[in-house]
N, CA, C and O of each residue as an XYZ file, in Angstrom:
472
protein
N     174.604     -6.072     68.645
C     175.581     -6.639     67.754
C     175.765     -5.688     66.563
O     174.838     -5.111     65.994
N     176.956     -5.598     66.278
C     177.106     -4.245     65.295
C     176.737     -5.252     63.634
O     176.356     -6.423     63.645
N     176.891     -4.715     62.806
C     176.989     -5.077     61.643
C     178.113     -5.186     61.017
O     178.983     -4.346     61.245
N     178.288     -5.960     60.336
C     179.971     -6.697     59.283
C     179.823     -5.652     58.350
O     178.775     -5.199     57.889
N     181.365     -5.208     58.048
C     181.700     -4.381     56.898
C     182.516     -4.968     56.239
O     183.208     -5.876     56.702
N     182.573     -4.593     55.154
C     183.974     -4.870     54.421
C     183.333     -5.546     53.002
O     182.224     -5.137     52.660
N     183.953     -6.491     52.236
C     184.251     -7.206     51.263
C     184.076     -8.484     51.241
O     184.767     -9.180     51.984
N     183.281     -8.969     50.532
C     183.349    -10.817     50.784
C     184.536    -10.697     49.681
O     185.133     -9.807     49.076
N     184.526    -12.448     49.797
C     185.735    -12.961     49.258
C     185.384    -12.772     47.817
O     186.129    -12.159     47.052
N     184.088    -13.376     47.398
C     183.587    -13.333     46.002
C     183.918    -11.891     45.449
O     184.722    -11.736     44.530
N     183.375    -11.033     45.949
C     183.519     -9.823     45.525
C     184.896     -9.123     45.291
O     185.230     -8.391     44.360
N     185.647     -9.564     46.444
C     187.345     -9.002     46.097
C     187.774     -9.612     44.922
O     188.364     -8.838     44.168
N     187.625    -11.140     44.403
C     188.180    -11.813     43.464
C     187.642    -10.879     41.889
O     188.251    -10.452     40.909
N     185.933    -10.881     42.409
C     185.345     -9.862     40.829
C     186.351     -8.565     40.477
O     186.674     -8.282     39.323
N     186.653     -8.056     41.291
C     186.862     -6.830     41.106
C     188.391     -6.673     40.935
O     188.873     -5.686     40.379
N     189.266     -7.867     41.524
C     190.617     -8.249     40.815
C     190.692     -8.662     39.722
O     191.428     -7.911     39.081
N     190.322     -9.484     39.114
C     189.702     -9.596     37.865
C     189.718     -8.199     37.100
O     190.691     -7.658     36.575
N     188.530     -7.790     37.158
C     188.029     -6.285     36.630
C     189.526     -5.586     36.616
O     189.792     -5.196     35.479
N     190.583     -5.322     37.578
C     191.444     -4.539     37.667
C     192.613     -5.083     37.003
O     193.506     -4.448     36.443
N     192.471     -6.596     37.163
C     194.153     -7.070     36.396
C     193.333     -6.902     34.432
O     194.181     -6.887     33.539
N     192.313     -6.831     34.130
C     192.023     -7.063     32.550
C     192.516     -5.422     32.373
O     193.343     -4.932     31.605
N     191.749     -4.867     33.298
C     192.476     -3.158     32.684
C     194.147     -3.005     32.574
O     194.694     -2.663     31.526
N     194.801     -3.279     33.685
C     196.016     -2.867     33.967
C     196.741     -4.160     32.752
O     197.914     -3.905     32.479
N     196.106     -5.587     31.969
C     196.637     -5.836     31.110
C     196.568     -5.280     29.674
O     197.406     -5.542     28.810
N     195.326     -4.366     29.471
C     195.065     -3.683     28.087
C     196.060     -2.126     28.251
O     195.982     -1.415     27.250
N     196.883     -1.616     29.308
C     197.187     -0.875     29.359
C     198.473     -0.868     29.418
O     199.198     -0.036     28.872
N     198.840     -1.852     30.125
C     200.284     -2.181     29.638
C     200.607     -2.611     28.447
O     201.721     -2.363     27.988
N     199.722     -3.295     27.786
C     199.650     -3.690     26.507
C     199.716     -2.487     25.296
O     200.321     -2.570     24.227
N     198.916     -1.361     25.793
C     198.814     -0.188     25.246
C     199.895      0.511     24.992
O     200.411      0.962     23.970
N     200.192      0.517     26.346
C     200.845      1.675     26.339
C     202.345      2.022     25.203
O     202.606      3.067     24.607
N     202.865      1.134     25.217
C     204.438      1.026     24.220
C     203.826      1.484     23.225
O     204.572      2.351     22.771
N     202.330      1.387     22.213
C     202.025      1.396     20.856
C     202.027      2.947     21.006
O     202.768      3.576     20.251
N     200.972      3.880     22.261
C     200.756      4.995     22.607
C     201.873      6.048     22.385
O     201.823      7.106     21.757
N     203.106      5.356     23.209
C     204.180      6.307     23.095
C     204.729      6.422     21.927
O     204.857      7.605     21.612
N     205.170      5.563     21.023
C     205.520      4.779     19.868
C     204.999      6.039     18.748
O     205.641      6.615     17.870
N     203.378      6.211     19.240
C     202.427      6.711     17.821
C     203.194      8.567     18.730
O     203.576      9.408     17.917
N     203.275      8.827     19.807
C     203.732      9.906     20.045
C     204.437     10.845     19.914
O     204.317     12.069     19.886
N     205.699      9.654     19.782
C     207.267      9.473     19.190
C     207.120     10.358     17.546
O     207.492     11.445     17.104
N     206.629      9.587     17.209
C     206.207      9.293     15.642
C     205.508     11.023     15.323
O     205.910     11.817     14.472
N     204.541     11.189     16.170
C     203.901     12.591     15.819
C     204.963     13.638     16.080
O     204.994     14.472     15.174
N     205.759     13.825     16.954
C     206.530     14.646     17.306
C     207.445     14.539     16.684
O     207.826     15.693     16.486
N     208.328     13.634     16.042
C     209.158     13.520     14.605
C     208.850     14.410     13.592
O     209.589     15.305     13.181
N     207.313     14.035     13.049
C     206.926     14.448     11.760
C     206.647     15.749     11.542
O     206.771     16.414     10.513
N     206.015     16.227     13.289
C     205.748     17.464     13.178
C     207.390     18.560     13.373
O     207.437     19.742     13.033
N     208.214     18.014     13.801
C     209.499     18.694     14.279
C     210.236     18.897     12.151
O     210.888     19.804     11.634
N     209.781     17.810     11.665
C     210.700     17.528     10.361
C     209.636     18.967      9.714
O     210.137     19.947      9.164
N     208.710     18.856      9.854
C     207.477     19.902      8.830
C     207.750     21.492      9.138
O     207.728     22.396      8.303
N     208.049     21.627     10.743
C     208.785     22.925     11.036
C     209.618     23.308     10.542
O     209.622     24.384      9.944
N     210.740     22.406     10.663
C     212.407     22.894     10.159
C     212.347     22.673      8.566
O     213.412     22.931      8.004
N     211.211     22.209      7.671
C     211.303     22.115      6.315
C     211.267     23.960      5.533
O     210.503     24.891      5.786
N     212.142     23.894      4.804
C     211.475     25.298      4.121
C     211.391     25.033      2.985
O     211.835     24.034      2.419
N     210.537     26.320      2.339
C     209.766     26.243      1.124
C     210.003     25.246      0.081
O     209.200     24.548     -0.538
N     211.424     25.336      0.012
C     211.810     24.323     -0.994
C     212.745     23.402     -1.233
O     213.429     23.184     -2.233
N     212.680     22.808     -0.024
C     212.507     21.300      0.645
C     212.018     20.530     -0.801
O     211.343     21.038     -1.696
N     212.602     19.070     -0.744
C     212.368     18.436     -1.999
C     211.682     16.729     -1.017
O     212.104     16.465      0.109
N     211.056     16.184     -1.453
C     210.406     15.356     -0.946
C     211.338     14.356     -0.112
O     211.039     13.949      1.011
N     212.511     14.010     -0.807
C     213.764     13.095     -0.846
C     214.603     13.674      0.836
O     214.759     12.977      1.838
N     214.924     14.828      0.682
C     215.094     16.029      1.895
C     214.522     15.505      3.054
O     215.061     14.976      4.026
N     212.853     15.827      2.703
C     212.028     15.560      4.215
C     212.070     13.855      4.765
O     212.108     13.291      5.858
N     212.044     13.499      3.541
C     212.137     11.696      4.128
C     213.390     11.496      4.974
O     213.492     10.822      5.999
N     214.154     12.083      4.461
C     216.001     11.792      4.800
C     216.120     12.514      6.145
O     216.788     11.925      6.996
N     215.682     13.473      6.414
C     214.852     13.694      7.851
C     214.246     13.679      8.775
O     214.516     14.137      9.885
N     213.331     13.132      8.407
C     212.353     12.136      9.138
C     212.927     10.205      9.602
O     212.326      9.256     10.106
N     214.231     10.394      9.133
C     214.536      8.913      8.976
C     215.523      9.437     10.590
O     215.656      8.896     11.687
N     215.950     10.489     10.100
C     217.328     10.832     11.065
C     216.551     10.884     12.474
O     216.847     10.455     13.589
N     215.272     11.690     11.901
C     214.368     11.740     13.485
C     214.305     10.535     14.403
O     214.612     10.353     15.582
N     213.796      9.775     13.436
C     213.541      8.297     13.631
C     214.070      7.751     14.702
O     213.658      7.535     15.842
N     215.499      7.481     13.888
C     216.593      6.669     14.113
C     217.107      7.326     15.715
O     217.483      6.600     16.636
N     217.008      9.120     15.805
C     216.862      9.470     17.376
C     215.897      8.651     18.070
O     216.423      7.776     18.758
N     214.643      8.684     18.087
C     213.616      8.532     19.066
C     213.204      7.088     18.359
O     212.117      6.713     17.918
N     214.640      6.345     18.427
C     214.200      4.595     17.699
C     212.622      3.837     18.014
O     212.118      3.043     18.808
N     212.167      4.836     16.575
C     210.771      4.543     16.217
C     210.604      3.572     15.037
O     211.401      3.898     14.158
N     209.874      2.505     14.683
C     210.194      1.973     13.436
C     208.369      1.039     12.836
O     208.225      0.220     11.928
N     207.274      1.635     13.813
C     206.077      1.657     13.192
C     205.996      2.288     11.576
O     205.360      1.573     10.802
N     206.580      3.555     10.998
C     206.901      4.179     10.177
C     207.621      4.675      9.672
O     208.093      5.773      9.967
N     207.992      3.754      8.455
C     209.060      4.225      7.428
C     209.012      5.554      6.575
O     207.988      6.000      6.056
N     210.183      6.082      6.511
C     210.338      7.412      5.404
C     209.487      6.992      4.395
O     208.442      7.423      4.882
N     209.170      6.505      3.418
C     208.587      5.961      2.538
C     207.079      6.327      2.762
O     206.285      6.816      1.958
N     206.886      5.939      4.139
C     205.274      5.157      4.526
C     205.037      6.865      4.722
O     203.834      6.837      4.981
N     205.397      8.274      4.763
C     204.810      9.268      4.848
C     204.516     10.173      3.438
O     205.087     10.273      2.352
N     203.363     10.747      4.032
C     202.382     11.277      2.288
C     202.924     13.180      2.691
O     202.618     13.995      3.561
N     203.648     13.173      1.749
C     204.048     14.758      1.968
C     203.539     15.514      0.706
O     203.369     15.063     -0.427
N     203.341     16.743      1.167
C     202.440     17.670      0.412
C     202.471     19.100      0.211
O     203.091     19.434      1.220
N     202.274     19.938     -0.278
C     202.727     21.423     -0.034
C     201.163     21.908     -0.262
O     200.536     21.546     -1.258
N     200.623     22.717      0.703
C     199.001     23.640      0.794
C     199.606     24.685      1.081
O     200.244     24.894      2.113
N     199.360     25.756     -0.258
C     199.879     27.043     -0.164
C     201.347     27.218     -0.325
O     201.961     27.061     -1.380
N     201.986     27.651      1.140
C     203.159     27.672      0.828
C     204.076     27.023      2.090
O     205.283     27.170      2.284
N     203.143     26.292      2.843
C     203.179     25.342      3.894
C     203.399     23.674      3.439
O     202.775     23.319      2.439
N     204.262     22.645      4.139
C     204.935     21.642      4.075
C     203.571     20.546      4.693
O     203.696     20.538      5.918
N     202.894     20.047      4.462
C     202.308     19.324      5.037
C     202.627     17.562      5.261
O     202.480     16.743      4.354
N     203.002     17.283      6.413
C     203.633     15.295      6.294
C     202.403     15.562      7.231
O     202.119     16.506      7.969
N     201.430     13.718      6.756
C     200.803     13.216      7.283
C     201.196     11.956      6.906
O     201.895     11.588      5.963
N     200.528     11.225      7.961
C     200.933      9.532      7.753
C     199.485      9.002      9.083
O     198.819      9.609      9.922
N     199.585      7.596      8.607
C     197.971      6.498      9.534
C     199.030      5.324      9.255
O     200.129      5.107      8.743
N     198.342      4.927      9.693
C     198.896      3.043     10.611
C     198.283      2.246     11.549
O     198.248      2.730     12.680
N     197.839      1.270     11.414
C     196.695      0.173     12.125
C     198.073     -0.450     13.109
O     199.239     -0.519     12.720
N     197.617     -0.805     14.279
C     198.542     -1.494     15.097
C     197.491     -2.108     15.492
O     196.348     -1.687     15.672
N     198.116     -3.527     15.666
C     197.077     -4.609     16.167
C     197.905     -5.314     17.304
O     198.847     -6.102     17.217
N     197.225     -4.756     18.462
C     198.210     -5.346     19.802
C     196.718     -7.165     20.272
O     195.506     -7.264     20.462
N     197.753     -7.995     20.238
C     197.270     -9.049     20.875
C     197.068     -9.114     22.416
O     198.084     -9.184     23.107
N     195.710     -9.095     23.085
C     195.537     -9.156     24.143
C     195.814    -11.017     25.072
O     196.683    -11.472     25.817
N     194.771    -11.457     24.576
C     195.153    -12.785     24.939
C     194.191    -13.519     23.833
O     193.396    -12.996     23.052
N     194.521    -14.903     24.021
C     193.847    -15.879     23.207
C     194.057    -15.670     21.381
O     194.956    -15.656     20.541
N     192.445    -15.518     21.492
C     192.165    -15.348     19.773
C     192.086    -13.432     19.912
O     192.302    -12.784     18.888
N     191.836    -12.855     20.951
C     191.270    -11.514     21.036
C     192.607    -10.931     21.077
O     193.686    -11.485     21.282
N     192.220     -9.213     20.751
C     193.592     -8.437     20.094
C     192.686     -7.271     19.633
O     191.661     -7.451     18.974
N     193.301     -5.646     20.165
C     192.898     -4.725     19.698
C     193.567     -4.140     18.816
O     194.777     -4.361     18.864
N     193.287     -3.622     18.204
C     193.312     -2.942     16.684
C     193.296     -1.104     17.166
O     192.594     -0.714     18.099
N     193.841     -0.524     16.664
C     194.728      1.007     16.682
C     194.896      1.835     15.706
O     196.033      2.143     15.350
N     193.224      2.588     14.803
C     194.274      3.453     13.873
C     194.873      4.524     14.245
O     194.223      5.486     14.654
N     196.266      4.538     14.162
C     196.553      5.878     14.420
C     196.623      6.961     13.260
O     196.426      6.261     12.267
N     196.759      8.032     12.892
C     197.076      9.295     12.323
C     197.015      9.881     12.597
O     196.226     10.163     13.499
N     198.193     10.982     11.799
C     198.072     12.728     12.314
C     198.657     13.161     11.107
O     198.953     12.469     10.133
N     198.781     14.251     11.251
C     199.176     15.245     10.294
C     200.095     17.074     10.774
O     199.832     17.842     11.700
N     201.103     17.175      9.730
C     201.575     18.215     10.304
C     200.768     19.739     10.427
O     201.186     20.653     11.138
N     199.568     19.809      9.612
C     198.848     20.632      9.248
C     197.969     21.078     10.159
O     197.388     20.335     10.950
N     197.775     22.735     10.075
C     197.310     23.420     11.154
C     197.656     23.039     12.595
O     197.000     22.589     13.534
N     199.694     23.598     12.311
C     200.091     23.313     13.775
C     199.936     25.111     14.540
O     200.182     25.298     15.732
């Protein structure tokens, strides 16, 4: 008599389980992921095309136009900290995203970056 292979029932259900909680934290994820991506590639595209003397008002009004392309709206013109090191443009910006998983539970996201040492 050979021996049974395969999967009990118990075990297929564990491991569906196991696979639908991932594939829900990831779909869940993912929009914030691209979102914070969006957002980096804006700030860093606005910090390139800035020159020397770029006025703060300038880069915001730029970063808005970026925006409003790649309809991003985690971060406002406002909400970025711009800076000059040396003779380089530096925009950085952070932001907590708090994606609700289910129930009372919900993960939390800081994101930041910065245009510096691209």
């Amino acid at each position: 008599m050979k021996k049974q292979k395969g999967v009990s029932l118990s075990g297929l259900m564990f491991w569906g389980v196991i696979v639908a909680m991932i594939a829900l934290v990831v779909i869940k994820v993912a929009p914030s992921a691209i979102e914070y991506w969006k957002i980096r590639k804006g700030v860093m595209n606005v910090a390139q095309q800035a020159k020397g003397d770029s006025t703060v008002p300038e880069l915001r009004k730029a970063y808005a136009r970026q925006a409003e392309i790649d309809h991003t709206s985690d971060i406002k013109p406002e909400d970025l900290e711009i800076s000059k090191e040396g003779n380089q443009i530096v925009i950085s910006f952070a932001y907590d995203k708090r994606i609700p998983l289910f129930g009372p539970v919900s993960l939390l996201i800081e994101y930041k970056a910065s245009s510096a040492g691209q």
